[in-house]
N, C-alpha and C positions, 0 to 999 in steps of 0.2 A: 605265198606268205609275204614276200618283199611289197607287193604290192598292199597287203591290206596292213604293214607297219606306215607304205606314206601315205595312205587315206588317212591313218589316223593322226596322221604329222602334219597334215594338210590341215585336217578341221581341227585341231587341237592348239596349233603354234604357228605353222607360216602362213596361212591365211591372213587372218590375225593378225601379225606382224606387217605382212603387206598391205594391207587397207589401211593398220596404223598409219603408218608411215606415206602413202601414196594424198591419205587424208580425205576425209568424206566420202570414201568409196566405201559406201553403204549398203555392201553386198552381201547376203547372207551364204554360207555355206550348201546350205538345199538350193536354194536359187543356182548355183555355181551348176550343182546336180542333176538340174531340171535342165539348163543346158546342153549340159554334155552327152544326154541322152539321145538329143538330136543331132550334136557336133564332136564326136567321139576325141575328133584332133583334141580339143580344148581340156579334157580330162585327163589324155597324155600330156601336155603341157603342165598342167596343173603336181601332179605328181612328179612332173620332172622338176620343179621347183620345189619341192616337198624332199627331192633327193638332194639337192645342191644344197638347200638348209641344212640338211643331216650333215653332209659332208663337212659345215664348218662345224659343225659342232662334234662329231662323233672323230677326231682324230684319229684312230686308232684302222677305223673303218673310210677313211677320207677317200681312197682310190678307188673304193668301192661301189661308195654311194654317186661320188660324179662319173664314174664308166654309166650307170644306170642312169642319168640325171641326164647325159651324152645322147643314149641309147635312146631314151622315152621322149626327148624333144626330135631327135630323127624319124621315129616314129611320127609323133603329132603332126609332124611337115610334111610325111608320104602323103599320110590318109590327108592333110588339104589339100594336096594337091590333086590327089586322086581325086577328092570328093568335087573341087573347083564349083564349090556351091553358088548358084546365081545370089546375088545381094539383093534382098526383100526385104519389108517388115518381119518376116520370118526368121531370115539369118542373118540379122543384120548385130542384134545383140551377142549372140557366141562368136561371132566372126571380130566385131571389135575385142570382146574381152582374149578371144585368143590371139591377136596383133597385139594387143597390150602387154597381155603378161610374157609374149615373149621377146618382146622389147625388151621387158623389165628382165627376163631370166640371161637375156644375150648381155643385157649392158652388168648384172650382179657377178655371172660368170668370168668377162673378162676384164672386169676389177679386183675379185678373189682368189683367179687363176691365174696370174700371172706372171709368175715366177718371177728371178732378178734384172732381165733386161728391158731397160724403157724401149730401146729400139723396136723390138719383138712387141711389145706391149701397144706403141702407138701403133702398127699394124695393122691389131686385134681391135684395137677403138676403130679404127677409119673402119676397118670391115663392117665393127657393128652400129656405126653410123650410116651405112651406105645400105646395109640389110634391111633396116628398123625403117627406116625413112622410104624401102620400098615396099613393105609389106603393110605401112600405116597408107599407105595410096591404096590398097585396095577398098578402104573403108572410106581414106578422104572425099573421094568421089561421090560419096552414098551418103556424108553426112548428115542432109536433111531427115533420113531414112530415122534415126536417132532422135527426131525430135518427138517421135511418137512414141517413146519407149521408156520405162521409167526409169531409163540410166539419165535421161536428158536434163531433169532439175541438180542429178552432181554433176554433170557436165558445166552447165552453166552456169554454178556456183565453182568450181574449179578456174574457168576461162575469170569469173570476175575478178577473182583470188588474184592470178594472172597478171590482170590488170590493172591491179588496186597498188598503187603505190603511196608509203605512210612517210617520206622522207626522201631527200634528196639521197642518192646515190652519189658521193662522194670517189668514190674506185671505181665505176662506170666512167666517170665524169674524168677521171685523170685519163683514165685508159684512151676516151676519145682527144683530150690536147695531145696526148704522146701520139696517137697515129695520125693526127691532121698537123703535126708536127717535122713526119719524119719523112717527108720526101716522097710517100711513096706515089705512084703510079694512080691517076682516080679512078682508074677501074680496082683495083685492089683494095685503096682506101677504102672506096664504099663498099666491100664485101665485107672488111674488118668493123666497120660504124656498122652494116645492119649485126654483125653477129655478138658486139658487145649491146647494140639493142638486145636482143634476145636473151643477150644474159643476165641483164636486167629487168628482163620480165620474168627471168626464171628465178629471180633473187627473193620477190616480190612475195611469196608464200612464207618464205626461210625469217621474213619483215615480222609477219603476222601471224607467226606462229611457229612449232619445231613439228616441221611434215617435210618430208623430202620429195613435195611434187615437184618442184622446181628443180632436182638433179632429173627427175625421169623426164620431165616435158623438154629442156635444154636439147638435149638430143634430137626433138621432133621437129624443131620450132629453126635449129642452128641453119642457118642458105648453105642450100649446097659448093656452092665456092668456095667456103671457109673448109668443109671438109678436104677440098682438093687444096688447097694452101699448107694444110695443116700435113694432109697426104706427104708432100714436098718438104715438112719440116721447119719450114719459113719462119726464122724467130718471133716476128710478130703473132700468128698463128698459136706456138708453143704457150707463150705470154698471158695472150687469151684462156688457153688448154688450164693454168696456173691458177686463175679466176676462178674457174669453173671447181678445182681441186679443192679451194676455200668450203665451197659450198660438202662437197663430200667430206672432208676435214674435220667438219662440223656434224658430222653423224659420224664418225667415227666410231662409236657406240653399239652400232645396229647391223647386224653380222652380213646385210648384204653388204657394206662398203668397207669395211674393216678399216685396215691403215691406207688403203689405195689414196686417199688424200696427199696425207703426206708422201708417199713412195714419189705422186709424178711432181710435187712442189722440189722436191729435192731433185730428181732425175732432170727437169726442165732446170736447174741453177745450174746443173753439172754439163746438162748440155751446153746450152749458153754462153757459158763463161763468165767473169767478173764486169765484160763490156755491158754487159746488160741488167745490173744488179739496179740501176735506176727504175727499172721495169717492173721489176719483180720484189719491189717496196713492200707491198700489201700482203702477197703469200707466204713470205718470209718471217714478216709481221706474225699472222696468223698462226702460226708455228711458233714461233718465239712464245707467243701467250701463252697458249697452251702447256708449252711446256714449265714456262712460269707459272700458272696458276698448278698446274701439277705439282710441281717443287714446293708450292706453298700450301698444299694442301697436304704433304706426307707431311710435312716441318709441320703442320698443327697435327696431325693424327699423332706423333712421337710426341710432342707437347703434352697430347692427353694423359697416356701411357708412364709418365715421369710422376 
């Protein structure tokens, strides 16, 4: 029965939810099914996501639905590996979408679960930076494979997305004086300048519209350097990490990312200290609004009321 309640949570509400928000993933439900027919891993996946949704929603049953949401992504990972299917035209389509969504299930999970410690928390990022970035190589490899598939026109209306930028990046743009500013090392420096590149590519959707591709793609796209910098703690690294918070910050709303914005804007000041409040202008900022326009929007809701 558990199972045929997240079939119906699946095609009913997180589905749905996640193509919203991923944006142009114009993938139908039976399509998903016609899949998984062939790639059984990708339909464990798929319901483990289906329980992790439940989870934030069904309080009452929250340890319930993530032990299963635990269980059925352990699951999907045996059978791929067991299954260690060759990359074809064949499998090339269920083998991306199951790298995808569980990119997207590892990075939803260890933003919603995790509990009050940043230390413990950036741990759980580096791992699932370091996971996602190796399980998207079994596909990168294969990409042309993709071009014959009719995922490949959202692909490459996503990659333009990407690259479309409508305005100068202002907070990219500082972030690069502060680090061609501060002394460091040029092999470092240029780790930290590609990966505010990238997060200025990943900005670029958030420009042009309210889609959180640009939190999922950040993750894909970040050089593996920064994750070892970041591994280490390294303020600058954090700084970065803070940038990146804005963008989650700003979906706030949308029950994969909850408060996780604000949690790591505050936990990166707390680490930090006040030496580095010149850094951390922008995220701070960001917070600040919000919670100002919140404050102004109960003051007119009570206005009504009067």
């Amino acid at each position: 029965m558990l199972h045929i309640e997240l079939l119906h949570q699946l095609a009913t509400e997180t589905l749905k939810s996640l193509l919203e928000n991923v944006g142009d993933m114009d993938i139908s439900f039976s399509d998903m099914m016609k899949h998984s027919l062939t790639a059984p891993y990708l339909i464990n996946e798929l319901l483990a996501i289906a329980a992790l949704h439940l989870s934030t929603i069904c309080a009452q049953r929250r340890d319930f639905y993530r032990h299963h949401a635990i269980q059925l992504q352990t699951h999907a990972l045996k059978i791929f590996h067991e299954m260690n299917s060759e990359v074809n035209p064949e499998t090339v389509v269920p083998l991306f979408l199951f790298t995808s969504f569980l990119g997207l299930h590892m990075l939803c999970d260890t933003l919603i679960n995790r509990g009050g410690n940043f230390d413990e928390f950036l741990d759980n990022f580096v791992h699932y930076l370091r996971v996602h970035r190796g399980t998207r190589t079994v596909i990168g490899a294969h990409w042309g494979l993709l071009a014959e598939t009719p995922l490949w026109p959202i692909l490459e209306n996503q990659t333009s997305r990407l690259n479309q930028q409508t305005s100068v990046d202002l907070e990219c743009n500082r972030l690069f004086e502060l680090i061609q500013t501060s002394g460091l090392d040029p092999s470092t420096s240029h780790s930290y300048e590609e990966t505010i590149e990238s997060l200025r590519l990943a900005k670029a959707p958030s420009q042009n519209g309210l889609t959180s591709l640009g939190i999922f793609t950040w993750p894909v796209i970040v050089p593996l350097e920064y994750i070892d910098l970041l591994a280490d703690r390294k303020p600058e690294a954090l700084v970065i990490l803070s940038r990146y918070a804005i963008l989650l910050h700003s979906r706030r709303d949308t029950w994969m990312f909850s408060d996780a914005g604000q949690f790591m804007i505050q936990s990166i000041n707390q680490q930090l200290g006040p030496g580095w409040a010149d850094w951390l202008t922008e995220p701070n900022f960001a917070l600040a609004s919000c919670s100002t326009t919140g404050a102004l929007h109960r003051e007119e809701m009570m206005g009504g009321f009067q």
